[in-house]
C-alpha positions as CSV (number, residue, x, y, z in Angstrom):
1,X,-43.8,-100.4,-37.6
2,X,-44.5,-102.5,-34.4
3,X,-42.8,-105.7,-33.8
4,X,-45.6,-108.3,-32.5
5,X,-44.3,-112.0,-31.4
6,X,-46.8,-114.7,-31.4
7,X,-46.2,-117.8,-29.3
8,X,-48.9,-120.6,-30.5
9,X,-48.2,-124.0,-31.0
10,X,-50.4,-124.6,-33.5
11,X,-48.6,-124.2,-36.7
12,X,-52.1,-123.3,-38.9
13,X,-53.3,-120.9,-36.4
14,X,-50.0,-119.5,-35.8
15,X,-49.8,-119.0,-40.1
16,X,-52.9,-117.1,-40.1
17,X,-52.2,-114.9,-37.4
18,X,-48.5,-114.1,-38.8
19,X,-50.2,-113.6,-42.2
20,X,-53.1,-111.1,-41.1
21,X,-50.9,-109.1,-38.9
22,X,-48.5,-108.9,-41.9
23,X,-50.6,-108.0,-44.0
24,X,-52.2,-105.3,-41.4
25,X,-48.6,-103.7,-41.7
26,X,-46.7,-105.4,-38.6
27,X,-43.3,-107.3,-38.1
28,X,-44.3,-110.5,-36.9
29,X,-42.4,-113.4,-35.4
30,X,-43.7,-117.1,-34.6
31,X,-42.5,-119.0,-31.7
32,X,-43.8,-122.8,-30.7
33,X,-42.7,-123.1,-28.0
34,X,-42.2,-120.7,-24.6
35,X,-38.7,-122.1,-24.8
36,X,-37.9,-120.0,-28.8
37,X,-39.8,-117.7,-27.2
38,X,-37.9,-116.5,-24.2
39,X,-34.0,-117.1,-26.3
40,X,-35.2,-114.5,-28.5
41,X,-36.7,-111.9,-26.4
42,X,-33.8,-111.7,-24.4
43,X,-32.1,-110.7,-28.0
44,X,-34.7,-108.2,-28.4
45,X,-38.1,-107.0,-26.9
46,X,-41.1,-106.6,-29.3
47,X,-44.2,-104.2,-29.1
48,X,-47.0,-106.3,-28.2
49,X,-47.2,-110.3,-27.7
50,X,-49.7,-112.6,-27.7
51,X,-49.6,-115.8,-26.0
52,X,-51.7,-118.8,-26.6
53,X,-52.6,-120.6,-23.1
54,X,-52.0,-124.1,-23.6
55,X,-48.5,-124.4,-25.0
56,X,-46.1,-127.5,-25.0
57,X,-43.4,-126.4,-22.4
58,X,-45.3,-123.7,-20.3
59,X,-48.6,-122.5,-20.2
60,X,-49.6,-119.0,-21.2
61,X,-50.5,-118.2,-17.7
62,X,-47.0,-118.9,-16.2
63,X,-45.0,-117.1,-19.7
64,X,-47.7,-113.7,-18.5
65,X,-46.9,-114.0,-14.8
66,X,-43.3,-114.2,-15.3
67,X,-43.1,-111.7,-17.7
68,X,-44.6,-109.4,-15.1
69,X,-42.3,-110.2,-12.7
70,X,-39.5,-109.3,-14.8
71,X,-39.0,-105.4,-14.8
72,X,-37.7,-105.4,-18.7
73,X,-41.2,-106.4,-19.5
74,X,-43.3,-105.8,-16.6
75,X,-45.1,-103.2,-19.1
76,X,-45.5,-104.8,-22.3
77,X,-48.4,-105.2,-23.9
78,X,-50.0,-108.7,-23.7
79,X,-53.1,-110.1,-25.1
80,X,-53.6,-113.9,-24.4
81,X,-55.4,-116.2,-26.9
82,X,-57.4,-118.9,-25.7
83,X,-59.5,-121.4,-26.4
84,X,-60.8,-121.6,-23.1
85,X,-63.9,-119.9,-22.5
86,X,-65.3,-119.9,-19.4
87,X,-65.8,-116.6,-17.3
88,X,-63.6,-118.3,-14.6
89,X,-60.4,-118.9,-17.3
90,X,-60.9,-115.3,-18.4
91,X,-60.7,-113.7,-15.2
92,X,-57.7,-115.5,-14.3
93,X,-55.6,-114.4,-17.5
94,X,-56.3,-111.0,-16.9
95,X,-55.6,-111.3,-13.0
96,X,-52.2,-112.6,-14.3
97,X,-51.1,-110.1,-16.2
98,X,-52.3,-110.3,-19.6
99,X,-53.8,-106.7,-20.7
100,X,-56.5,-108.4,-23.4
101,X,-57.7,-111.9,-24.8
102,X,-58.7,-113.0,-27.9
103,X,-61.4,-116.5,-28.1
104,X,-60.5,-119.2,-30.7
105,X,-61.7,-119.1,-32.9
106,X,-61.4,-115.3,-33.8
107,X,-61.7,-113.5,-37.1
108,X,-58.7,-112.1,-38.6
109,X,-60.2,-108.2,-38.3
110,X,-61.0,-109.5,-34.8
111,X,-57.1,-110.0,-34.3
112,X,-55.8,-106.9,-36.3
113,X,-58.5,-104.6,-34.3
114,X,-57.7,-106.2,-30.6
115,X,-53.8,-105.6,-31.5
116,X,-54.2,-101.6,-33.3
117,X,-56.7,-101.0,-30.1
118,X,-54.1,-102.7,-27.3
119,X,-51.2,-100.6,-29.1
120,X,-53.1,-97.4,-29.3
121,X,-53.8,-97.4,-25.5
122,X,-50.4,-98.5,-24.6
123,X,-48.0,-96.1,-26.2
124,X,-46.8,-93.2,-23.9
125,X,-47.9,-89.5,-24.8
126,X,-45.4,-87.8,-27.3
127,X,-43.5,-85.3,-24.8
128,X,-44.0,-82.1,-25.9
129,X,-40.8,-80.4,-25.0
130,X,-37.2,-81.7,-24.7
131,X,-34.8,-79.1,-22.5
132,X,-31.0,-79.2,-22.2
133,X,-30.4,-76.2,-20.1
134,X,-30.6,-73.6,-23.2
135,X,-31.4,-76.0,-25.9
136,X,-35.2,-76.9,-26.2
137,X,-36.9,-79.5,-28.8
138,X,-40.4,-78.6,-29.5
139,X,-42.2,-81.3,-31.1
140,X,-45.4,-79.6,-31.5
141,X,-43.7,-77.0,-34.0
142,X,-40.7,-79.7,-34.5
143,X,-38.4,-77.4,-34.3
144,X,-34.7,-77.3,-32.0
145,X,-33.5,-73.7,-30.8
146,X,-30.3,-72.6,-28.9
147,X,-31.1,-69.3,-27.0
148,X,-34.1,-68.6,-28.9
149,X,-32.3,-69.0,-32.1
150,X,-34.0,-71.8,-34.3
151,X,-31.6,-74.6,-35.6
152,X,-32.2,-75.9,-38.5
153,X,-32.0,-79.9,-39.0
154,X,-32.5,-82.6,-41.4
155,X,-35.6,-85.0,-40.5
156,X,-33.2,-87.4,-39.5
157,X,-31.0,-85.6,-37.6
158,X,-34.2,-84.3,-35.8
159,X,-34.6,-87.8,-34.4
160,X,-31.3,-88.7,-33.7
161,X,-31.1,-85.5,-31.3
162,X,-34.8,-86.5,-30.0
163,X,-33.2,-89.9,-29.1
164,X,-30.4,-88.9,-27.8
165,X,-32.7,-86.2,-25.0
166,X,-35.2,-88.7,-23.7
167,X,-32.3,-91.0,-23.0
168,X,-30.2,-88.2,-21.7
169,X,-26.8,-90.4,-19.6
170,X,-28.0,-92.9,-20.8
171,X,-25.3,-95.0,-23.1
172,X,-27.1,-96.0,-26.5
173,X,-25.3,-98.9,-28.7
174,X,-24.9,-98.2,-32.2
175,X,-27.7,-101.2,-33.1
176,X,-30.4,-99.3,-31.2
177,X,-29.7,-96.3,-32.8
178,X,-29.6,-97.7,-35.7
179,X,-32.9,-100.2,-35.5
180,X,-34.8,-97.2,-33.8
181,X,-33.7,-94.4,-36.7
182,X,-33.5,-96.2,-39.6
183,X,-35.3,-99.0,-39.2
184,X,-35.1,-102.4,-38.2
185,X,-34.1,-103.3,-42.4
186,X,-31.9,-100.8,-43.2
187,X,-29.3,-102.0,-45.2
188,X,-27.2,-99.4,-45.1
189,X,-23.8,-99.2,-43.3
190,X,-23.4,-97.8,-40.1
191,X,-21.1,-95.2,-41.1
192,X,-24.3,-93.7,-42.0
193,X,-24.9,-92.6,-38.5
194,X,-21.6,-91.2,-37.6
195,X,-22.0,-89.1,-40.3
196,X,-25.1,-87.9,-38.5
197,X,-23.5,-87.5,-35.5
198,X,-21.0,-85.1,-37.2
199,X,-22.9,-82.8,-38.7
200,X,-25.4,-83.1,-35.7
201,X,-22.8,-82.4,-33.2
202,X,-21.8,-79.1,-35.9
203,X,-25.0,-77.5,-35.8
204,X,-25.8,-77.6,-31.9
205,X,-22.2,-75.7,-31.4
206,X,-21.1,-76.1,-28.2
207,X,-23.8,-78.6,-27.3
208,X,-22.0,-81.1,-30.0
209,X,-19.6,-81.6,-27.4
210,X,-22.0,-82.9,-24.5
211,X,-22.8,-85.9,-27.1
212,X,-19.7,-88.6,-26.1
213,X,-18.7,-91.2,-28.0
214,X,-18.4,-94.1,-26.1
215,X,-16.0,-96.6,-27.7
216,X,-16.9,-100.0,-29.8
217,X,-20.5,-99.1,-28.2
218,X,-22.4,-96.3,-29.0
219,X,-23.2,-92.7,-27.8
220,X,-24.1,-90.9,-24.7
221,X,-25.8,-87.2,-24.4
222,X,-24.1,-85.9,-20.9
């Protein structure tokens, strides 16, 4: 499920687009103000935003350029809404940054198809094949094998050992784990996931022991 923040200071318009894009399926956050906007993406980064031009703190323009400056979001997807129309106002929101734009006023299927379409073209290709030296993750046939011999896993556990190879040294806190394995509301505790991790570790024999704990933060596949 994609998170998607809106920043529109328009509380109606900012309602409906929260609404449809609910509705559509989506996690969906409202900021007014570039301000709430920026205090929670440094908490957490969404999927997609869209950003309304004329805003009470910043304009549109300046949040896109910056945000393409910064290398944590110099990639995210970015459709600016606007009520500007003019050829000239267009062109320069795309020059900045912004990936698509949406005219005021829109349609809600409008919205819901510009976002699904911006989404679609902006997610990375599935890799195929994940290799640790003799251990290779197929997930065309979704299926993990040591030496040739298969290895059978749980969906989850699947995953959690897909995770763990595309960010291969690279330290993962429990909360990502979590948010990106279970979801963003899972309620459950996080004892869950060491659990996981055991009988994870206990099935890829002597590859268990390349995945580290790393203490009052997460896990690391070495």
């Amino acid at each position: 499920m994609a998170l998607v923040y809106i920043i529109e200071d328009d509380e109606n318009i900012r309602e409906i687009e929260e609404y449809a894009l609910q509705t559509a399926g989506y996690t969906v956050m409202g900021f007014a103000c570039a301000k709430d906007f920026y205090r929670k993406l440094a908490e957490r980064q969404p999927d997609i935003c869209l950003v309304d031009i004329m805003l009470p703190d910043k304009s549109g323009n300046e949040i896109v350029k910056e945000m393409r400056r910064n290398p944590d979001t110099k990639k995210m997807p970015i459709i600016m809404v606007t009520a500007k129309t003019t050829e000239l106002d267009l062109v320069r929101g795309i020059e900045d940054g912004a990936d698509d734009y949406i005219k005021k006023p829109f349609s809600v299927m409008e919205l819901i198809s510009r976002v699904k379409a911006l989404l679609r073209r902006s997610a990375p290709e599935e890799v195929k094949e994940l290799v640790l030296d003799d251990l290779h993750l197929n997930n065309e046939k979704h299926a993990v094998s040591i030496n040739g011999e298969n290895v059978e896993l749980t969906f989850k556990e699947y995953e959690l050992l897909s995770l763990l190879l595309l960010n291969k040294g690279i330290v993962l806190s429990r909360d990502t784990i979590m948010e990106r394995i279970w979801g963003i509301d899972y309620e459950g505790e996080s004892r869950t996931l060491d659990m996981h991790i055991k009988t994870l570790r206990k099935k890829l024999q002597s590859y268990g022991n390349r995945i580290r704990t790393v203490r009052n933060v997460g896990y690391i596949l070495e």
